[in-house]
Residue, then its C-alpha position, 0 to 999 in steps of 0.5 A: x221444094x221440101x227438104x228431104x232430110x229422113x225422108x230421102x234417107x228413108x225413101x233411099x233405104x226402101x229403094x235399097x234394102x226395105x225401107x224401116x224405122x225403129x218407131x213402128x209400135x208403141x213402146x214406153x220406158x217401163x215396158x223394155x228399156x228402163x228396167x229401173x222405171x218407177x222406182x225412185x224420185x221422179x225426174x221433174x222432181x230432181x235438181x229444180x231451179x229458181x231465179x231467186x233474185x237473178x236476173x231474168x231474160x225472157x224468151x218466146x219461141x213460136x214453131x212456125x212454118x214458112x216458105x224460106x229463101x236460101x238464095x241462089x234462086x232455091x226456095x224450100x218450105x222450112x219449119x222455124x222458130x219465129x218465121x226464120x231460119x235459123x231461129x232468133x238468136x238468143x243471148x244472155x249474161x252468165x248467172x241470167x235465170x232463162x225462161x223460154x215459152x214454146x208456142x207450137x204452131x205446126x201441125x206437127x208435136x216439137x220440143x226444144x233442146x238446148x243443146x251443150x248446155x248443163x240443165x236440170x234433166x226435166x228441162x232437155x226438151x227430149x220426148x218421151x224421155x225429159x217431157x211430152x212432144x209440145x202438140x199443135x196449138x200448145x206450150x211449154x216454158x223451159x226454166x234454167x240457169x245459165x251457170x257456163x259461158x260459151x256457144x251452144x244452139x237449141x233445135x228440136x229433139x222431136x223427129x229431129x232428122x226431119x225437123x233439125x233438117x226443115x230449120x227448127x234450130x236457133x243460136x244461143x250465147x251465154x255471155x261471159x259477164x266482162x266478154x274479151x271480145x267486143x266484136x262477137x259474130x254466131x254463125x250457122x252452117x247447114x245442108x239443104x236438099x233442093x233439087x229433084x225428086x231423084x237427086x243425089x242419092x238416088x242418081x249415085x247410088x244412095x247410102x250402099x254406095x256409101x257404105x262401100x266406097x268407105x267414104x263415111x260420109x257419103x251417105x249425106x254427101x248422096x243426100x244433100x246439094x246446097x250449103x248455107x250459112x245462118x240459112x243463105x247460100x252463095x251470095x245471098x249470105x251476108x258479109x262480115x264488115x271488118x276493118x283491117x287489124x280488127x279482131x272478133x269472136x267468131x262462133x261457129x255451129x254445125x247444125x247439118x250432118x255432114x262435117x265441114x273444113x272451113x278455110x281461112x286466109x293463112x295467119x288470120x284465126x286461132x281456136x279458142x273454144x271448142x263446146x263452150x270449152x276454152x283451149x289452152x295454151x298456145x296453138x298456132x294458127x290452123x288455116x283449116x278448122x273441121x267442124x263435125x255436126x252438133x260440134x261448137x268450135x270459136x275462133x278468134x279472127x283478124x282482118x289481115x288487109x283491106x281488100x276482101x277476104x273470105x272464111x269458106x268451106x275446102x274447095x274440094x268438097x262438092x258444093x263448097x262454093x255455097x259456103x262461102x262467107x265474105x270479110x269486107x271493109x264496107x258494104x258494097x265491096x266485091x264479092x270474092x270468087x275463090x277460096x286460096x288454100x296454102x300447100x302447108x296448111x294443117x287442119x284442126x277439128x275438134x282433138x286438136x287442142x286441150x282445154x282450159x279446164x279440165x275434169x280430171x287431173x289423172x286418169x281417174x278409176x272408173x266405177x262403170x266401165x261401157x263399151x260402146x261399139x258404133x256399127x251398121x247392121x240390116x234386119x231382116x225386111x225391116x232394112x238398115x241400121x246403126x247399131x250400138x253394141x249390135x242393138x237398135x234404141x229402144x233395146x240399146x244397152x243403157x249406160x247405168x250409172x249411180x251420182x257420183x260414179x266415174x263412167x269409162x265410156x270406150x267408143x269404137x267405131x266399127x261401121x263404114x260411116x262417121x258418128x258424131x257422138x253426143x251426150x247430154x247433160x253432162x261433159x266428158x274428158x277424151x282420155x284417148x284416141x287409138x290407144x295413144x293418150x292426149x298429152x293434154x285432155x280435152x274436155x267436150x260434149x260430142x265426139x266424132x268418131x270415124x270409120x276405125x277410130x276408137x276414143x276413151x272417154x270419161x265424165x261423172x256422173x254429176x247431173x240426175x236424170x235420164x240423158x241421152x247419148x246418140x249419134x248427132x247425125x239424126x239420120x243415124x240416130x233416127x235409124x237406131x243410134x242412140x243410147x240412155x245414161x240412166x241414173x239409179x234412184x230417179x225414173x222418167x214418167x214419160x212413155x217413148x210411145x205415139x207423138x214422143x219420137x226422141x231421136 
């Protein structure tokens, strides 16, 4: 069966309240959004790169369909880049000059965005916005450098709550040149939809009874039945073969939309990154890490004894038995059964540990100051939204800014569901969570801001272009969530019309 995704959300929001979508007419940037456009340079002209005489690490892509097995008897037709799901790993050496050929197989437009990762604006993959949605039969080469070290994905950012959902994502590493670890492990966590055309959210009530038993995240909770890992679940996933007292880095991305609490065995793990930032200091050993969609988080992790362990999602989650990943000392070792989860255990997310290096020293004075009030809204027969300050993208109020400027961007998050916030391009310091400053900044790319929660954060503006900053939960995203941070002095060519759907 297909996966779902924006499809059952869409199909759940008609049966409710009158299904919608905000890309219904055409529309370009000049013509309502981008009252700046053609002014200025144009964006394919800011911030080129050349390999010059770095190395050079080459890459083909192909946007493929194919019938994928996730295990446990569930078959579902996925969309890949190269016939798997997830897609090829890619890794390079810091200082490597990337070059990328998409080839677009599908029937469908894609692109792909190389998500965290700080890039010349022309090459983000984002439709309509950075370039034009790849057409069937098509390419496209993505060129970059890659100056930062640390864990990132690229997925499509074409109509990508359906084609991040059909598996159109992939890992990429970019290697430190003298790596600390000499065991490095990438893996991939997800939700799939596999069951009949009526579960989920449609047999408990779909996204209202979200929306008002203040869980903020039963919407996808209602939507989705099966967890994998680098796209297996249950036991069709693939050990890790570790010797007691051996010690890797485990990197871990969320590529669903649902967060997910991965248990350790107690005493086993520390945080040392969290989007491609290193943590400072000392932090103990959390036996639960929370990882909300789009987020990076590394570990670094030690056997403790001999027999099998196991890394796996909270028991108490629905479905959490899908999610489990083996630590074995040789291949045919048992499988284990359960998860054990301490009475005093902590759980760590993404604020829990400040980083190593930081942006900015003191809290600095903002030149542009945006409130950003995330919320949840109907239109008349045009049914649900997600709203940033009372407005659906395209008519979203742009973040505009001019280089150099320091942004205060404000995050209040005043719906009933959670809203991974990410922003493109650059990386930006949480200042504050609820009022109460961080004694220690963190440094970031996405935030995930829950019902009631407001966070301050601030970044410079550092990097020309036009960036998107949007809820990672595509579902969300797609149904209005996303805004541009919009440099003065450069506009995009492109039109936010037709094949291009950015969210």
């Amino acid at each position: 069966m297909n996966r779902k995704g924006l499809g059952s959300i869409g199909i759940v929001v008609l049966l409710v309240i009158g299904g919608w979508t905000f890309f219904n007419s055409p529309f370009n940037l000049s013509q309502g959004y981008d009252t700046r456009s053609q002014e200025g340079i144009s964006i394919l002209e800011v911030g080129a790169q050349e390999p010059g005489d770095r190395p050079v690490k080459t890459f083909t892509l192909k946007a493929q369909e194919t019938e994928w097995d996730l295990g446990e008897g569930k078959q579902v037709n996925a969309w890949t880049y190269n016939g798997t799901v997830p897609g090829e790993a890619l890794r390079v050496t810091e200082g490597d000059f990337v070059r990328v050929h998409l080839k677009n197989e599908l029937d469908v437009p894609v692109t792909i965005h190389w998500h965290g990762v700080l890039l010349p604006n022309k090459m983000d993959g984002v439709p309509g916005l950075t370039q034009d949605a790849v057409e069937p039969g098509e390419s496209f080469t993505y060129e970059f450098i890659a100056n930062d070290p640390g864990t990132y994905w690229y997925h499509s950012h074409q109509h990508s709550a359906v084609q991040v959902d059909k598996g159109l994502y992939g890992s990429f590493v970019i290697e430190e040149k003298e790596p600390e670890y000499a065991r490095d492990e990438f893996f991939i966590l997800d939700e799939w939809a596999t069951g009949s055309g009526d579960q989920g959210s449609f047999r408990k009530g779909g996204m209202m009874q979200g929306h008002m038993s203040g869980d903020g995240e039963m919407d996808t909770k209602q939507l989705y039945d099966t967890f994998t890992v680098n796209g297996k679940s249950g036991d069709a996933i693939e050990p890790l073969v570790m010797e007691k007292g051996e010690t890797a880095r485990l990197r871990f991305v969320n590529a669903g939309y649902q967060q997910h609490q991965l248990v350790f065995p107690e005493g086993s793990m520390e945080v040392i990154a969290n989007d491609a930032e290193e943590v400072s200091g000392e932090n103990g050993s959390p036996q639960i890490v929370e990882i909300a969609p789009g987020e990076r988080i590394d570990v670094a992790y030690t056997k403790q004894g001999e027999e099998t362990e196991v890394i796996a999602e909270n028991p108490e989650v629905e479905n959490a038995e899908d999610m489990m990943i083996p630590v074995v000392s040789k291949e045919n070792a048992d499988r284990p059964q359960s998860v054990t989860v301490s009475s005093r255990s902590e759980i760590a997310n993404g604020t829990s540990f400040g980083s190593e290096a930081i942006l900015f020293k003191e809290t600095p004075d903002p030149d542009v100051t945006y409130n950003m009030d995330l919320s949840m809204g109907m239109k008349m027969g045009e049914g649900m939204s997600f709203q940033i300050n009372n407005q659906t993208f395209p008519d979203t109020p742009p973040i505009r800014v001019t280089e150099g400027d320091i942004v205060r961007v404000k995050m209040t998050n005043s719906g009933m569901m959670n809203h991974p916030m990410h922003l493109h391009g650059h990386r930006f310091q949480v200042d504050s969570k609820n009022g109460q400053k961080y004694n220690k900044p963190i440094v970031k790319d996405l935030i995930h801001v829950k019902p009631g929660e407001e966070y301050v954060v601030y970044f410079k503006a550092d990097n020309k272009g036009e960036w998107l900053f949007h809820c990672h939960d595509n579902n969300h995203a797609d149904l209005g969530m996303v805004t541009i941070v919009d440099y003065e002095g450069v506009y995009s060519p492109f039109n936010l019309e037709g094949k291009n759907q950015p969210d």
